[in-house]
C-alpha positions, 0 to 999 in steps of 0.5 A, spaced: 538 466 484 541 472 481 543 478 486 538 483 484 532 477 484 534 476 491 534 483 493 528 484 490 524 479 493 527 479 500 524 485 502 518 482 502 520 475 505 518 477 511 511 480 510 511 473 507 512 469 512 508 472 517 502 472 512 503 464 512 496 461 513 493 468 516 490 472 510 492 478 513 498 481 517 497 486 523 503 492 523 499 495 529 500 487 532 508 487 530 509 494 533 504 496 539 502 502 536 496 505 533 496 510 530 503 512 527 505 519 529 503 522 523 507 529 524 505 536 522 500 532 516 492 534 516 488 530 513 481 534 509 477 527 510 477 524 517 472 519 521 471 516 526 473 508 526 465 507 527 464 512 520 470 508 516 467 501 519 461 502 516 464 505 508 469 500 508 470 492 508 474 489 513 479 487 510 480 494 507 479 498 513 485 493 517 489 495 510 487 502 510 485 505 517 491 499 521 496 498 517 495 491 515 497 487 509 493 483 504 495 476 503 500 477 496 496 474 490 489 475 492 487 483 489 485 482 482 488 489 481 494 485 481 492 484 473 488 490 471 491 492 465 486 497 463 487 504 461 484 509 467 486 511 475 487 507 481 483 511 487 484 510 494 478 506 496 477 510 503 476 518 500 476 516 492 481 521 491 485 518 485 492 516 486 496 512 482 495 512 473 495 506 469 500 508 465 505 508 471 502 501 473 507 494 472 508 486 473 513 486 479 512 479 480 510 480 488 502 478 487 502 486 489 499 492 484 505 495 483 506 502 480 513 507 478 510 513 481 503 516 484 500 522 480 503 529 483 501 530 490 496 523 491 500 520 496 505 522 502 510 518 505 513 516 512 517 510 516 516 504 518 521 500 523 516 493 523 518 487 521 526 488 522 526 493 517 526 500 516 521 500 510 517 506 507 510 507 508 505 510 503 499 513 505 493 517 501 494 525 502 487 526 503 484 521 508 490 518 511 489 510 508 494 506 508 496 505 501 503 500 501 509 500 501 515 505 496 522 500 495 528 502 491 528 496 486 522 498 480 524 500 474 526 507 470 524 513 471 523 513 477 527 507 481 522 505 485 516 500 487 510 502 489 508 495 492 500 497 494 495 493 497 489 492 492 484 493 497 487 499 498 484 501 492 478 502 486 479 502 479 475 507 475 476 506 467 478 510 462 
């Protein structure tokens, strides 16, 4: 295996393992704390977790509203090569284009970057690593995980959880 492949996946690996034979894993588990300090961020869409519950699956409400991580390969997402926007599933605010979207061999939908002002950032410390997070500017769902390893222009993967998102056609 050549350095960067090793780089690449290794960032992964232990989201992997973990996500063996559990379908999803819980960063809210792994850490203790939920939910993450959020800073000086406002959010324009907020419910209570009895409203997003009742809007969202489970599956998407652990990915967007406790941070968890959907099992690698399972979004058909991952092979949507349509022309048009990926929306965030939890307020439909539109997040990423399809333009910017690539096969990064993880089983995730990647993305080079986000449409201007889409999405913000913060820390992540779990799983023996410091990672970035990236979360929808507007309702606060949990979107993936930003690396230094994607292609030109930018330099980074946009490694996001299909579930996180909706796809609308051009």
């Amino acid at each position: 295996m050549q350095r960067r492949s090793f780089l690449k996946y290794s960032s992964i690996i232990g989201a992997n393992i973990a996500m063996l034979g559990a379908g999803i894993v819980s960063t809210k588990a792994a850490t203790g704390k939920y939910p993450p300090e959020a800073g000086d961020m406002t959010y324009e869409v907020t419910k209570t977790a009895e409203e997003w519950r009742a809007i969202l699956s489970e599956t998407q409400y652990g990915v967007l509203r406790e941070e968890d991580t959907e099992r690698a390969f399972t979004s058909p997402l991952n092979d949507e090569k349509r022309a048009g926007t990926f929306h965030c599933a939890g307020c439909d605010l539109p997040t990423y284009a399809s333009e910017t979207k690539y096969d990064s061999g993880t089983g995730w939908p990647s993305f080079y970057d986000n449409i201007d002002d889409a999405v913000r950032t913060k820390e992540d410390s779990s799983f023996f690593s410091t990672r970035t997070e990236v979360h929808c500017r507007r309702c606060e769902g949990h979107l993936g995980h930003i690396f230094d390893d994607g292609p030109e222009p930018t330099g980074l993967r946009h490694c996001l959880n299909g579930v996180a998102l909706k796809f609308v056609p051009a």
